[in-house]
C-alpha positions as CSV (number, residue, x, y, z in Angstrom):
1,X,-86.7,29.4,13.0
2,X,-85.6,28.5,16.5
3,X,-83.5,25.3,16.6
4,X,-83.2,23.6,20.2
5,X,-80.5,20.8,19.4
6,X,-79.5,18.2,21.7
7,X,-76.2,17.0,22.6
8,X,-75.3,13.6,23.1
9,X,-76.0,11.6,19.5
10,X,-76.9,14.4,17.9
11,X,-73.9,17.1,17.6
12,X,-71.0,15.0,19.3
13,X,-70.7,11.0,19.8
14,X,-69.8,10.6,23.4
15,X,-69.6,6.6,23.3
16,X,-66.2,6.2,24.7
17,X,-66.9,8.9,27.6
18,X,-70.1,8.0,29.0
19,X,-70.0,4.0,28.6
20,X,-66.5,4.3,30.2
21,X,-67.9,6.1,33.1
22,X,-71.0,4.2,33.6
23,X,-68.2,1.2,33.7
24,X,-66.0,3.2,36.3
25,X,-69.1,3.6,38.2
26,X,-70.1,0.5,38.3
27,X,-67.0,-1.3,38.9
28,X,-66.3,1.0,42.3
29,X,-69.6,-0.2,43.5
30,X,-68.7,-3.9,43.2
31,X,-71.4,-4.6,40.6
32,X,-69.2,-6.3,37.0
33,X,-70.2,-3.8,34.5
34,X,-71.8,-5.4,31.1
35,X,-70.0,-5.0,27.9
36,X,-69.4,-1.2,26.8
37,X,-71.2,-2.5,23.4
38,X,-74.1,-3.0,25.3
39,X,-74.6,0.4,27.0
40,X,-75.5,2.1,24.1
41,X,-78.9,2.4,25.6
42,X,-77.3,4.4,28.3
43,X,-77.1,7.8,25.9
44,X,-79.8,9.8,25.6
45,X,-81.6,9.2,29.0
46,X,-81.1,11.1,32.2
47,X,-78.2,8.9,34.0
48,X,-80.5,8.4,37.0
49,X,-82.6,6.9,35.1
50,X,-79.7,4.7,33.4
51,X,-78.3,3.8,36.9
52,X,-81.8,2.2,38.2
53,X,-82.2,-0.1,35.6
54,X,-77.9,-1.1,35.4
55,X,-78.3,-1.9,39.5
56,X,-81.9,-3.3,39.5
57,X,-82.8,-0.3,41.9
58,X,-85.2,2.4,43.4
59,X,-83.0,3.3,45.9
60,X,-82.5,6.9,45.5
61,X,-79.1,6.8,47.5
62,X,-77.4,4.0,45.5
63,X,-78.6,5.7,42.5
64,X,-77.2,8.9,43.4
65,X,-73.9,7.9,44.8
66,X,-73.6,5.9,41.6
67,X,-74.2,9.1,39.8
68,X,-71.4,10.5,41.3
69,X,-69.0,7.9,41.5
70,X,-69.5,8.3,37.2
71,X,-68.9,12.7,37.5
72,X,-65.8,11.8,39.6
73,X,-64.3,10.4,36.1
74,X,-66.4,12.5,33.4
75,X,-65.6,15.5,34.8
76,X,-61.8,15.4,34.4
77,X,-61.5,12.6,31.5
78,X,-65.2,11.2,30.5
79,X,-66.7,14.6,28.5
80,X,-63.9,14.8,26.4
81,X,-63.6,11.0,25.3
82,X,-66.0,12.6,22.6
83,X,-66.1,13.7,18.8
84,X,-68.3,16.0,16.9
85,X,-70.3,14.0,14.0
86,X,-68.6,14.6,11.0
87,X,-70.3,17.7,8.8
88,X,-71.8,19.1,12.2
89,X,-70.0,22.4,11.8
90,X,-69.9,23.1,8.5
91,X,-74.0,21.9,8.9
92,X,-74.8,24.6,11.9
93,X,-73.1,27.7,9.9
94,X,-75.3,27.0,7.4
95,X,-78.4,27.4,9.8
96,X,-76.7,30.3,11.1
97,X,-76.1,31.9,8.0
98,X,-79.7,31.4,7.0
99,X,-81.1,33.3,10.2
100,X,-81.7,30.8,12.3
101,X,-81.7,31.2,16.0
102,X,-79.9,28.3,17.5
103,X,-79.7,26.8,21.2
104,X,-78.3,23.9,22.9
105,X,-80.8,21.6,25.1
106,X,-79.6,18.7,26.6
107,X,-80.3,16.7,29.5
108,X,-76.5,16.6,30.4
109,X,-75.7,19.1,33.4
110,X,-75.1,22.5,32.0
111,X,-71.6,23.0,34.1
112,X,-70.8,20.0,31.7
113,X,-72.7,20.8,28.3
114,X,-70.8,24.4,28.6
115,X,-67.1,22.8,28.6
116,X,-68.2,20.2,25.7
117,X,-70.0,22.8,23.6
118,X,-66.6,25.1,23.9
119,X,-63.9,22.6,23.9
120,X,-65.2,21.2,20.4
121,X,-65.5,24.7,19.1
122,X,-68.9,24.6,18.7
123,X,-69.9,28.1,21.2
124,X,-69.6,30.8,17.9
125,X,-72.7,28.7,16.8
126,X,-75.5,29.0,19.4
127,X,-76.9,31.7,21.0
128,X,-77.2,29.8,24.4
129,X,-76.8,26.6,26.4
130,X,-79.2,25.2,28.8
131,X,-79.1,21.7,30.1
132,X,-80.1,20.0,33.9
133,X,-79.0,21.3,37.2
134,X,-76.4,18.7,39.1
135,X,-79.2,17.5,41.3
136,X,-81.4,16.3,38.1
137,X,-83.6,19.2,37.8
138,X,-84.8,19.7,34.2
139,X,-83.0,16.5,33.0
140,X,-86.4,15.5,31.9
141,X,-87.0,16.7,27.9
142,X,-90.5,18.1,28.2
143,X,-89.0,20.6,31.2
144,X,-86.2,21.6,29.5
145,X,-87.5,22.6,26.7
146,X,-90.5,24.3,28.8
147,X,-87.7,26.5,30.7
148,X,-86.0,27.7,26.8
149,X,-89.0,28.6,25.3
150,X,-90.0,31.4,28.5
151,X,-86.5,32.4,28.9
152,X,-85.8,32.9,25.5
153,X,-89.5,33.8,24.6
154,X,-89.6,31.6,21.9
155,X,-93.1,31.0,19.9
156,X,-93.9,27.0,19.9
157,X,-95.1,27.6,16.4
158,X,-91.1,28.5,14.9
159,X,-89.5,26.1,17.2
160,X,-88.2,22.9,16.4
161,X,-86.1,20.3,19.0
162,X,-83.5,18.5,16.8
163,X,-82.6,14.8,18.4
164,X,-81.4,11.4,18.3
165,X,-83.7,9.4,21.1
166,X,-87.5,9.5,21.8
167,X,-86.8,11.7,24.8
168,X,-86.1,14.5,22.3
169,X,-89.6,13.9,20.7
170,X,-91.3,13.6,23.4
171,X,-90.5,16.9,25.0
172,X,-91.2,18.4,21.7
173,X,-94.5,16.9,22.2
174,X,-95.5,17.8,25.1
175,X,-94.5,21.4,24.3
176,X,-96.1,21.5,21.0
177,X,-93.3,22.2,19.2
178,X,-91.9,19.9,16.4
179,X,-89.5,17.6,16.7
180,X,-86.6,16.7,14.2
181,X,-85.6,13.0,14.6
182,X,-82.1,12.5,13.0
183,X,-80.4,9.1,12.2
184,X,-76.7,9.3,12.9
185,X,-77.2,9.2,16.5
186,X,-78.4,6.5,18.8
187,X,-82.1,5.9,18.2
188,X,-83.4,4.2,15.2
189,X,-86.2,5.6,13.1
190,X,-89.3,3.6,14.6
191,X,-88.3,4.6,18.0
192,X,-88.1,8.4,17.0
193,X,-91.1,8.0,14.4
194,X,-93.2,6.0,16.9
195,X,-92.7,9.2,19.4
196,X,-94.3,11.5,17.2
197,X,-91.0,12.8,15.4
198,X,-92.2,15.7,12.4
199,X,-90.0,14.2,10.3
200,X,-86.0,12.3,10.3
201,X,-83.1,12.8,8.6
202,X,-79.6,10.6,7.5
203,X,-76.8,12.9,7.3
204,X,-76.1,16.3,9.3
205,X,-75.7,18.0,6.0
206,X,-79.3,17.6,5.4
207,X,-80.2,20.1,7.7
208,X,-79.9,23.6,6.2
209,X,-82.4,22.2,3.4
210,X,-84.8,21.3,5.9
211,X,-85.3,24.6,7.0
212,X,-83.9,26.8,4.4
213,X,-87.7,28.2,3.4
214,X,-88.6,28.5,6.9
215,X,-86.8,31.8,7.7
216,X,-88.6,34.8,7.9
């Protein structure tokens, strides 16, 4: 099988990075950041997106300078304020053992996604990474995963997006591929159920059975 897993919620939690950056953000642009409890909302969609609703805006230049103002810190400090789920590892050489072909899709920028994936150790497990562009392109789910499956020429039919929020399901959707919903991240079952997920799972180490008679 081909397993497109995404970042954020799924294989590392990156609470402490991103709300602290959304705060630092925030904060330089005068606007009192809410509670970091309360941003929790904030992982899993593209930051743009995030930004709009935390400033009550459409403009496209406060947006983006807020955007930036937010890389200034995660680049240097923010991406590794992070942890890989507990199990995680051990969970993917499993997959890999079994024959899976495995691939990183996130909507983070891939300059960033790279860094993460390698600094946590996690690069021996995946065959690529592929996230957005620095100017948003491909943050969207559904285009993302539309890019991997023509550049790795990966057949919908043994492909499966593994994520935490609806945004993973919904690309999986719209690509006709299925989508794992899994628990430990930062969306709740009806949310990923409610987008159309295959099927959801508790615990990272129940992912080798899920797929362990689906190799050829």
């Amino acid at each position: 099988m081909n397993l497109l897993f995404d970042l954020d919620g799924t294989l590392t939690d990156p609470f402490e990075g991103i709300t602290r950056c959304i705060a630092y953000a925030l904060t330089q642009l005068g606007s009192k950041p809410p509670s970091r409890k309360t941003l929790r909302w904030c992982i899993g969609p593209p930051l743009k997106d995030s930004f709009s609703k935390l400033l009550d805006t459409d403009e496209a230049g406060l947006v983006q300078k807020a955007v930036d103002l937010y890389r200034q810190r995660f680049g240097s400090i923010g991406m590794f304020e992070n942890r890989v789920y507990p199990d995680i590892p051990k969970a993917l050489a499993e997959l890999k053992e079994q024959g899976n072909h495995l691939v990183v899709a996130t909507s983070k920028p891939t300059v960033y996604a790279l860094q993460i994936v390698d600094h946590f150790k996690l690069h021996p497990f995946f065959e690529a990474v592929y996230g957005s562009d620095l100017d948003g392109t491909r943050s969207d789910k559904a285009g993302l995963i539309s890019h991997i499956l023509e550049k790795e020429s990966l057949a919908p039919s043994r492909t499966w997006m593994i994520g935490d929020r609806e945004h993973d399901i919904h690309g999986a959707v719209a690509n006709r591929i299925k989508g794992l919903g899994v628990l430990w991240g930062y969306g709740p079952r009806n949310e990923l159920e409610a987008a159309g997920a295959h099927a959801c799972i508790r615990f990272p180490g129940e992912l080798p059975a899920v797929f362990a008679c689906s190799v050829e």
